[in-house]
C-alpha positions as a Python dict, from the first residue, in 0.01 Angstrom:
ca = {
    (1, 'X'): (0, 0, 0),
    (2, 'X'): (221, 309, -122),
    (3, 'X'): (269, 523, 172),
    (4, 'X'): (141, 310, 396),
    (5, 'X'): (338, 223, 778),
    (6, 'X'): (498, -154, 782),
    (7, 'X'): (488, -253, 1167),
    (8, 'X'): (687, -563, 1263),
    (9, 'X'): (559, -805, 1574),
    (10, 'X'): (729, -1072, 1749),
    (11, 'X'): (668, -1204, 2064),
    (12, 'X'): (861, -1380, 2273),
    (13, 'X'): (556, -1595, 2416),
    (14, 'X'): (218, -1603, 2364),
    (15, 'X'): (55, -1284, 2479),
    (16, 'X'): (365, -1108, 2530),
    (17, 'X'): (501, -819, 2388),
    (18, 'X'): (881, -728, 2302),
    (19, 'X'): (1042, -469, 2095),
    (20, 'X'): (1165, -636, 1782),
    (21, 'X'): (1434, -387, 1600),
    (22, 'X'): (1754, -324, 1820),
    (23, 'X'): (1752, -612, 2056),
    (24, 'X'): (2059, -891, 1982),
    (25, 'X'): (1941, -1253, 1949),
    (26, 'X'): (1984, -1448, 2228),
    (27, 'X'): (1810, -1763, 2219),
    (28, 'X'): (1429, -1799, 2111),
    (29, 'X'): (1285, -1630, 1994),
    (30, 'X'): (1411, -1315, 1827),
    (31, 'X'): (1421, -1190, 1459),
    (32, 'X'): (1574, -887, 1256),
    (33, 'X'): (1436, -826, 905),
    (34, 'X'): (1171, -970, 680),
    (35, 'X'): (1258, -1022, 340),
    (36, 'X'): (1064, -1188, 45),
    (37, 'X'): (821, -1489, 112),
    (38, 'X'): (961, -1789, -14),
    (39, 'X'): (932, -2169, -61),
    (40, 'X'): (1282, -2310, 6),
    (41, 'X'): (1274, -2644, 198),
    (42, 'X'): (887, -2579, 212),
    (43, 'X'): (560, -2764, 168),
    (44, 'X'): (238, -2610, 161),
    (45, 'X'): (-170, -2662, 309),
    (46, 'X'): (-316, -2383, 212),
    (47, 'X'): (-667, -2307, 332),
    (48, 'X'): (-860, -2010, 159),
    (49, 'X'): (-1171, -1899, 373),
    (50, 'X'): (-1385, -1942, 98),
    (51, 'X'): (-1435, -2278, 202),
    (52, 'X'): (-1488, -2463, 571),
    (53, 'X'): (-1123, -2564, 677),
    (54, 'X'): (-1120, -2976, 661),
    (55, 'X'): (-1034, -3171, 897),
    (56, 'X'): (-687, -3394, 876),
    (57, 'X'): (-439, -3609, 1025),
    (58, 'X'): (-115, -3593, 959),
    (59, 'X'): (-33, -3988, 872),
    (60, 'X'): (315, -4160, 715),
    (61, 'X'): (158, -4060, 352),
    (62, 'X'): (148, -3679, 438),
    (63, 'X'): (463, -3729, 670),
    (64, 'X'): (652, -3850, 364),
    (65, 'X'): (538, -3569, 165),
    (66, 'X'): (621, -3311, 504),
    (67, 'X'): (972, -3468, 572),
    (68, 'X'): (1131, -3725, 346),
    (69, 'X'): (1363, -3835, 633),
    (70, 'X'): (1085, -3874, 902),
    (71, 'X'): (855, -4065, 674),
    (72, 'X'): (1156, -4318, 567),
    (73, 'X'): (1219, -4370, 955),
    (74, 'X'): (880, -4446, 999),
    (75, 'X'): (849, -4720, 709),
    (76, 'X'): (1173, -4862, 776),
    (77, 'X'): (1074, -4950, 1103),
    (78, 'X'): (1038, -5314, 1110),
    (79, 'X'): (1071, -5620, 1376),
    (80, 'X'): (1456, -5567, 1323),
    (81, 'X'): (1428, -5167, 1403),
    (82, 'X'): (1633, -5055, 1743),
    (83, 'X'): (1350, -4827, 1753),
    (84, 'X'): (1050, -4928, 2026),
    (85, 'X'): (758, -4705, 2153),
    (86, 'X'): (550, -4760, 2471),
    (87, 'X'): (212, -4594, 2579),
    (88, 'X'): (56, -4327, 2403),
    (89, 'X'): (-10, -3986, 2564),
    (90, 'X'): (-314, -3796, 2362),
    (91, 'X'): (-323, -3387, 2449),
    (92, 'X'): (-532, -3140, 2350),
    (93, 'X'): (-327, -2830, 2206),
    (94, 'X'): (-466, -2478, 2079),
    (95, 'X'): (-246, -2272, 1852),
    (96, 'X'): (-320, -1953, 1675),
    (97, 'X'): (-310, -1523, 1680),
    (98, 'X'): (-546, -1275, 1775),
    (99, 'X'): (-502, -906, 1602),
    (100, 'X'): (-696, -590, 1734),
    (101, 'X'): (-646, -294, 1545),
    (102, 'X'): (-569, 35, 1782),
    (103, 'X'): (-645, 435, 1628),
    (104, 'X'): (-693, 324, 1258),
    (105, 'X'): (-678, 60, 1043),
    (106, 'X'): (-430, -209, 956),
    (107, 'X'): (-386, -368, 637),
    (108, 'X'): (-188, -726, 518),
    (109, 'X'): (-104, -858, 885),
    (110, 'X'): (102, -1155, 775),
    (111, 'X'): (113, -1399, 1118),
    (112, 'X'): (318, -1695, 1143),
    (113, 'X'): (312, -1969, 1477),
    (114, 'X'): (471, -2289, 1527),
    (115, 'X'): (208, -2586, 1558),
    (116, 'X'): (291, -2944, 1703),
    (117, 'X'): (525, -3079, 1461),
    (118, 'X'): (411, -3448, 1299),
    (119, 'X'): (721, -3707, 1380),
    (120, 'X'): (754, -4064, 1377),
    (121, 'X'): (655, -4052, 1724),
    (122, 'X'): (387, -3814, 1710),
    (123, 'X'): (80, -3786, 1531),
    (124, 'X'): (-75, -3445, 1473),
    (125, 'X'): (-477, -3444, 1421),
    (126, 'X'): (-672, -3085, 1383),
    (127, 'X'): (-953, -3152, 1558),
    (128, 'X'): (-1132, -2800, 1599),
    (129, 'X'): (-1129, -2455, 1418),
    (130, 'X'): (-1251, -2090, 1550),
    (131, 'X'): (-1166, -1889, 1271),
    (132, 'X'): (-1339, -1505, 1226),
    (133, 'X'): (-1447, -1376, 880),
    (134, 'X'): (-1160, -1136, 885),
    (135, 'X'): (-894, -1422, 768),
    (136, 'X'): (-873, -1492, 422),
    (137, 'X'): (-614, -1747, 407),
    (138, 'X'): (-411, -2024, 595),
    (139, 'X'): (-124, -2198, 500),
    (140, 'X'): (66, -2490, 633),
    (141, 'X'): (448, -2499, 568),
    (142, 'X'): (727, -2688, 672),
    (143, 'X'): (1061, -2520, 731),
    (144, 'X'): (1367, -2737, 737),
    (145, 'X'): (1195, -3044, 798),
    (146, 'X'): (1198, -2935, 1155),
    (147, 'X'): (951, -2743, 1227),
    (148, 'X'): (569, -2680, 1113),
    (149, 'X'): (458, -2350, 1086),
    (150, 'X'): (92, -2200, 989),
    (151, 'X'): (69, -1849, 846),
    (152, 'X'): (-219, -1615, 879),
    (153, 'X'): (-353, -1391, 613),
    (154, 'X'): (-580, -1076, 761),
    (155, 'X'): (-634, -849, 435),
    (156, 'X'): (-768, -598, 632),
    (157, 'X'): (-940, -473, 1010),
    (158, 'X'): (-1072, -169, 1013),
    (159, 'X'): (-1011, 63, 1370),
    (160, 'X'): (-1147, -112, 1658),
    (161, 'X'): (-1191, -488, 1512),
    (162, 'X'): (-1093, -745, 1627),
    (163, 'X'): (-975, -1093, 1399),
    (164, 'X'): (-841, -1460, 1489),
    (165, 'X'): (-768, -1789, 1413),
    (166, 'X'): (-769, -2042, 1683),
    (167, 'X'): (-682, -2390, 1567),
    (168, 'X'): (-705, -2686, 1844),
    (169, 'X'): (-500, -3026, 1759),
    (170, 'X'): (-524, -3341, 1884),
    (171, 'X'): (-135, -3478, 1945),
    (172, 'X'): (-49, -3854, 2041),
    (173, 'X'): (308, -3858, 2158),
    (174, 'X'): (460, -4168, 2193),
    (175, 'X'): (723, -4310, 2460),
    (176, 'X'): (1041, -4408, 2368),
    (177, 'X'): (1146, -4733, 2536),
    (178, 'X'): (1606, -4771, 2528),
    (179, 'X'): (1658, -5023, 2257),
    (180, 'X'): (1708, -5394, 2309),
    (181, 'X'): (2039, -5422, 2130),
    (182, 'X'): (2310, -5138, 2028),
    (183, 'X'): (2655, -5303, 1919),
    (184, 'X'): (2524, -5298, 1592),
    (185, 'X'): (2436, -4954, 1581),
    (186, 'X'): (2779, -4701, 1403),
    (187, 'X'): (2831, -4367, 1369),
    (188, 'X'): (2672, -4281, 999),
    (189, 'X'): (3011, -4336, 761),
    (190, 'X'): (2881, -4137, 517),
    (191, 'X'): (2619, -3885, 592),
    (192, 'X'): (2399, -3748, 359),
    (193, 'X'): (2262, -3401, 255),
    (194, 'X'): (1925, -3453, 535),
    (195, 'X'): (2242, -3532, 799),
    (196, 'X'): (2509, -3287, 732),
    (197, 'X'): (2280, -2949, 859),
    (198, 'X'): (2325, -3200, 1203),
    (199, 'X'): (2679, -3201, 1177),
    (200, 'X'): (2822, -2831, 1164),
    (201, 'X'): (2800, -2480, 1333),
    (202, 'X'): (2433, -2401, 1453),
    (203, 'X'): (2352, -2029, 1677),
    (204, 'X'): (2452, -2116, 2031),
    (205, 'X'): (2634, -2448, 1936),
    (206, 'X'): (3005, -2421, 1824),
    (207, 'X'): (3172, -2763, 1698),
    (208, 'X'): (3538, -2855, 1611),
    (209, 'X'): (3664, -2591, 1873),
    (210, 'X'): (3977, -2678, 2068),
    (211, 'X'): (3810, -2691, 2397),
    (212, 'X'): (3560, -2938, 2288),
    (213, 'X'): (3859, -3167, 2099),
    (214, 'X'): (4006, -3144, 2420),
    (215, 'X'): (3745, -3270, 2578),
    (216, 'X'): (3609, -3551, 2319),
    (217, 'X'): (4046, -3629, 2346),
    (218, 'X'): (4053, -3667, 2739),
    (219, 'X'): (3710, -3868, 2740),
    (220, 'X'): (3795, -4108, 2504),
    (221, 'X'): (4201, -4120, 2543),
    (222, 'X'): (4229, -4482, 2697),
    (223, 'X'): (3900, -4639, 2496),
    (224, 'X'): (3982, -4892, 2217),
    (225, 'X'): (3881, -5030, 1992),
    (226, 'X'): (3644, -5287, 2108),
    (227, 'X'): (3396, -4994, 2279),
    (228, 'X'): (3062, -4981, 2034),
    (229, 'X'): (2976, -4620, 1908),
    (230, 'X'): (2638, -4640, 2147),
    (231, 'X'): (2883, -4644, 2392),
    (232, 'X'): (3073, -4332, 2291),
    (233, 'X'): (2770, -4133, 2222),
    (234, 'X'): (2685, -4209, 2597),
    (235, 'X'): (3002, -4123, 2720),
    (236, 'X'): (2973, -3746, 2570),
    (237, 'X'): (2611, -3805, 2748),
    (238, 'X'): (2756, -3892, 3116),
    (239, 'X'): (2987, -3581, 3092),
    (240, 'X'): (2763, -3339, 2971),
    (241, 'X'): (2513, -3491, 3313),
    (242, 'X'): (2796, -3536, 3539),
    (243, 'X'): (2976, -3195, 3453),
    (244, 'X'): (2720, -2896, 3438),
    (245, 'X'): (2463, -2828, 3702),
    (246, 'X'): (2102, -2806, 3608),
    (247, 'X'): (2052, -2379, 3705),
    (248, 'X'): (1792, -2184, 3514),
    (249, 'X'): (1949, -1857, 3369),
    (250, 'X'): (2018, -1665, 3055),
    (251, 'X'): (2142, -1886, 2680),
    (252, 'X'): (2450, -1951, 2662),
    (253, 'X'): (2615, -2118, 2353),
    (254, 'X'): (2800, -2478, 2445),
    (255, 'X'): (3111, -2366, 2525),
    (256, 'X'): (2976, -2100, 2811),
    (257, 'X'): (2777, -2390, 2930),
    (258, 'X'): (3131, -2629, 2948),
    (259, 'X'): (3309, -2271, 3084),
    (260, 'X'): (3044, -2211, 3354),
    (261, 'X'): (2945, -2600, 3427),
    (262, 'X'): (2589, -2478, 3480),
    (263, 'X'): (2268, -2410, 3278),
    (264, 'X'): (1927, -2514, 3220),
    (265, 'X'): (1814, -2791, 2959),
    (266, 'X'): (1858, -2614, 2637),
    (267, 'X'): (2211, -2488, 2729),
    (268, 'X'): (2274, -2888, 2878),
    (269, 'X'): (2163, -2951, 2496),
    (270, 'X'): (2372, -2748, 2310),
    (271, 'X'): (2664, -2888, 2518),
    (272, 'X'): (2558, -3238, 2401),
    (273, 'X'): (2482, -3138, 2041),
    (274, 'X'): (2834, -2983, 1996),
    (275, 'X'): (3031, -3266, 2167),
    (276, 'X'): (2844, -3534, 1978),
    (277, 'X'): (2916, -3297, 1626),
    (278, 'X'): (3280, -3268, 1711),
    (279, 'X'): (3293, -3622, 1683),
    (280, 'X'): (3073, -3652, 1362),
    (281, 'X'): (2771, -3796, 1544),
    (282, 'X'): (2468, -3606, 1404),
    (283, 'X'): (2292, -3448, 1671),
    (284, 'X'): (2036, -3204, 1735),
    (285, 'X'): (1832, -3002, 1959),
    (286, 'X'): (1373, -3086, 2008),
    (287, 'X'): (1198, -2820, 2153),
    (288, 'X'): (868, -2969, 2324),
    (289, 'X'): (617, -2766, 2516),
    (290, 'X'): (823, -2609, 2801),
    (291, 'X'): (1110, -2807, 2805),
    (292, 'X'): (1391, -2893, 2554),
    (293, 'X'): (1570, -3228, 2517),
    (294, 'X'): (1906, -3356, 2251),
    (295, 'X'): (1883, -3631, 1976),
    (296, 'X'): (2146, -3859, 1767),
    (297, 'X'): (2147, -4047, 1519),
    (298, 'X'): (2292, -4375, 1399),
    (299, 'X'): (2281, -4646, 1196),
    (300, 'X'): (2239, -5009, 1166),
    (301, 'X'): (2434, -5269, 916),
    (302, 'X'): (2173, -5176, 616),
    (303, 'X'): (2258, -4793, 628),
    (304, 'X'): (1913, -4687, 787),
    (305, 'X'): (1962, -4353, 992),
    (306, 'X'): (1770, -4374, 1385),
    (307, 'X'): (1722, -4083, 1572),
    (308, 'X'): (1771, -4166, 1981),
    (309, 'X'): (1662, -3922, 2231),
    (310, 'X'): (1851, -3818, 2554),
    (311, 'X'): (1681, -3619, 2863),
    (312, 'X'): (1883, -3269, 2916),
    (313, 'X'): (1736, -3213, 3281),
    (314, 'X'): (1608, -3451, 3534),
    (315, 'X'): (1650, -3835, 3593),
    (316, 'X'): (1905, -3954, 3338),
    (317, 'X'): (1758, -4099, 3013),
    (318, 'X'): (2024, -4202, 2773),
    (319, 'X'): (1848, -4324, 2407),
    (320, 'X'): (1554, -4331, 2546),
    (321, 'X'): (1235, -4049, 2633),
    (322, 'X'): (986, -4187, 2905),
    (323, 'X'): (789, -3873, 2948),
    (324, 'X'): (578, -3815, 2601),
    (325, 'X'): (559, -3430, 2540),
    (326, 'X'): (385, -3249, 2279),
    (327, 'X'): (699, -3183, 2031),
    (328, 'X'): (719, -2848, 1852),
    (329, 'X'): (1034, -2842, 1638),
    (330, 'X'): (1306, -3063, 1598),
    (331, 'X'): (1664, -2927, 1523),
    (332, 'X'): (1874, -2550, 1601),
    (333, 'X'): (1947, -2450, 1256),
    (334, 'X'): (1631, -2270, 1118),
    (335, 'X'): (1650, -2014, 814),
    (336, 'X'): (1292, -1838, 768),
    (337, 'X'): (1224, -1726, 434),
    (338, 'X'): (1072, -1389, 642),
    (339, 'X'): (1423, -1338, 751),
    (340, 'X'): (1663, -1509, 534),
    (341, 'X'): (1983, -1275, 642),
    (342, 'X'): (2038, -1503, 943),
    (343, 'X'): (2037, -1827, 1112),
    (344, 'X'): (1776, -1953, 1416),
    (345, 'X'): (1775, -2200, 1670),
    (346, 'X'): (1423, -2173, 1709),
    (347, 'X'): (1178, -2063, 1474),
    (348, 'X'): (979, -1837, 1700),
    (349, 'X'): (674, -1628, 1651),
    (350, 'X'): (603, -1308, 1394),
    (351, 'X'): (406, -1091, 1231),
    (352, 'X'): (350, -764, 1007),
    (353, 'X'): (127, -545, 949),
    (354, 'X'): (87, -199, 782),
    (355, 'X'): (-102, 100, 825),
    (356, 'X'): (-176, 435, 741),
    (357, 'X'): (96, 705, 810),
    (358, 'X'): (89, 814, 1166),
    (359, 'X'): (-129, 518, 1241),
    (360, 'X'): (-101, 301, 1538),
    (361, 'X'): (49, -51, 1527),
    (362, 'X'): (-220, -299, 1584),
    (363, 'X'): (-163, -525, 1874),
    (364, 'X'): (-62, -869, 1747),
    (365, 'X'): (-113, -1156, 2041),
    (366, 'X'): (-26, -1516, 1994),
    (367, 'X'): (-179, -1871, 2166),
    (368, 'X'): (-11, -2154, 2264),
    (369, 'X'): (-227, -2325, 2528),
    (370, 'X'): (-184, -2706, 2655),
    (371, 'X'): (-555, -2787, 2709),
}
């Protein structure tokens, strides 16, 4: 709209508000620029008002169109599969935006929110929609094949109106149960393109640095070579557990967390994530409602790729995950086509909006509720 106000919006969690231009990125979630939409390492649901949203579920045919590598996992899995689940936890979880205009109107509010992300151990079912007339579109993407993200389209609210879109899903997380049998299980010999974005420099997580060779060489210096790769993987797990003290504070990347020897789950993560990528284990951070946790990933004889969870915080759970949570993203290395100048951990929450010159921004509010 030519001389029209563009107001950006983030928010750092759902109904609060935080200054978006000036403020240095230090963990999720924080953002600088919007650029271009784009479709890089995308898939689409789009939704046009027009007609009633449908329902879906989001089964291995859609999660092999959503993310090759999870849908493989999942079909691979066979009576010979490390891989075993246990009970099924089934929540209730409402995602979505609410936008009030405030002393005029605003025009092309763009919104975009993280929903629970479909995995080989959870299924993702929208179950409910509250939706006003004031949205004319809703898309579905997925970024990275780590995290699923639905985008709002709100042409236009005139002053004083008030718009949404709720959307409530119905997520079955399953347990992870430790695997029966692990000497088989290697280090991938030759990862491919899905593996490698697990294997270098992520925000927050340095890898290859002398301090964590020293480490990996001090933990490993009188192992030979009968020890199993499962076994090295949960060495770097045992350090990271024994060495830093659970404290809640401020990010910090994984070598503050090795410098300090204290930090909360997600720096406990990154620690693990960069020891396990100095040593060319593919590793990565999942974000789940509240909480964060680390996976790896090997292989068996056939080349097959297995992700295997470890607990950050709390009692020790090494390739295995006894408490199902609602997952939201998997992985630390997020590039949003919004803001394409620069890297993410997390793929947090934004919006923008424009409006007349001299208009008020319109107050942009987002909903993440475990019902």
């Amino acid at each position: 709209m030519l001389g029209a106000t563009v107001w950006l919006v983030q928010q750092c969690e759902a109904g609060t508000r935080v200054p978006l231009l000036g403020k240095p990125d230090s963990g999720p979630p924080q953002f600088s620029c919007v650029g271009p939409l784009g479709t890089r390492n995308m898939n689409f649901f789009t939704y046009h008002r027009s007609t009633r949203f449908p329902r879906f579920i989001l089964t291995v045919a859609t999660l092999c169109a959503f993310a090759p590598d999870v849908g493989a996992q999942i079909k691979k899995q066979g009576a010979d599969s490390p891989i075993r689940y246990g009970a099924t936890q089934i929540t209730h979880y409402r995602v979505g935006v609410t936008a009030k205009t405030r002393g005029s109107s605003a025009h092309n509010i763009l919104a975009i929110v993280a929903v629970p992300f479909p995995c080989a151990e959870q299924q993702v079912e929208l179950i409910e929609e509250d939706v006003t007339s004031h949205v004319s579109e809703i898309e579905y993407r997925m970024l990275d094949q780590g995290v699923r993200q639905m985008l709002v389209s709100i042409p236009r609210l005139e002053q004083g109106e008030k718009a949404h879109a709720l959307m409530t899903f119905e997520v079955r997380t399953r347990v992870i149960l430790p695997p029966e049998e692990t000497s088989n299980l290697k280090i991938p010999a030759k990862p491919g393109r899905n593996l490698k974005v697990y294997l270098g420099r992520s925000p927050y997580i340095e890898t290859n640095h002398s301090k964590l060779r020293k480490v990996s060489k001090t933990l490993f210096a009188e192992w030979d070579e009968s020890a199993t790769d499962w076994q090295r993987v949960e060495a770097i797990y045992d350090f990271t557990q024994d060495t830093v003290e659970y404290l809640e504070g401020p990010d910090k990347s994984a070598l503050e967390t090795l410098r300090d020897g204290e930090g909360d789950c997600q720096n406990i993560s990154a620690l693990f994530v960069g020891l396990c990528r100095t040593n060319k284990i593919p590793a990565r951070i999942v974000w789940v409602h509240e909480h964060s946790y680390a996976e790896f990933c090997l292989e068996d004889e056939a080349g097959t790729e297995f992700w295997f969870p470890v607990e950050s915080s709390g009692t020790r759970a090494f390739g295995e995950m006894p408490l199902a949570r609602t997952i939201l993203q998997k992985g630390d290395n997020f590039r949003m086509p919004e803001q394409s100048r620069k890297r993410r951990r997390y793929a947090s929450d934004f919006a923008t909006a424009q409006a007349l010159p001299g208009g008020a921004k319109p107050s942009i509010k987002f909903v993440r509720i475990q019902l």
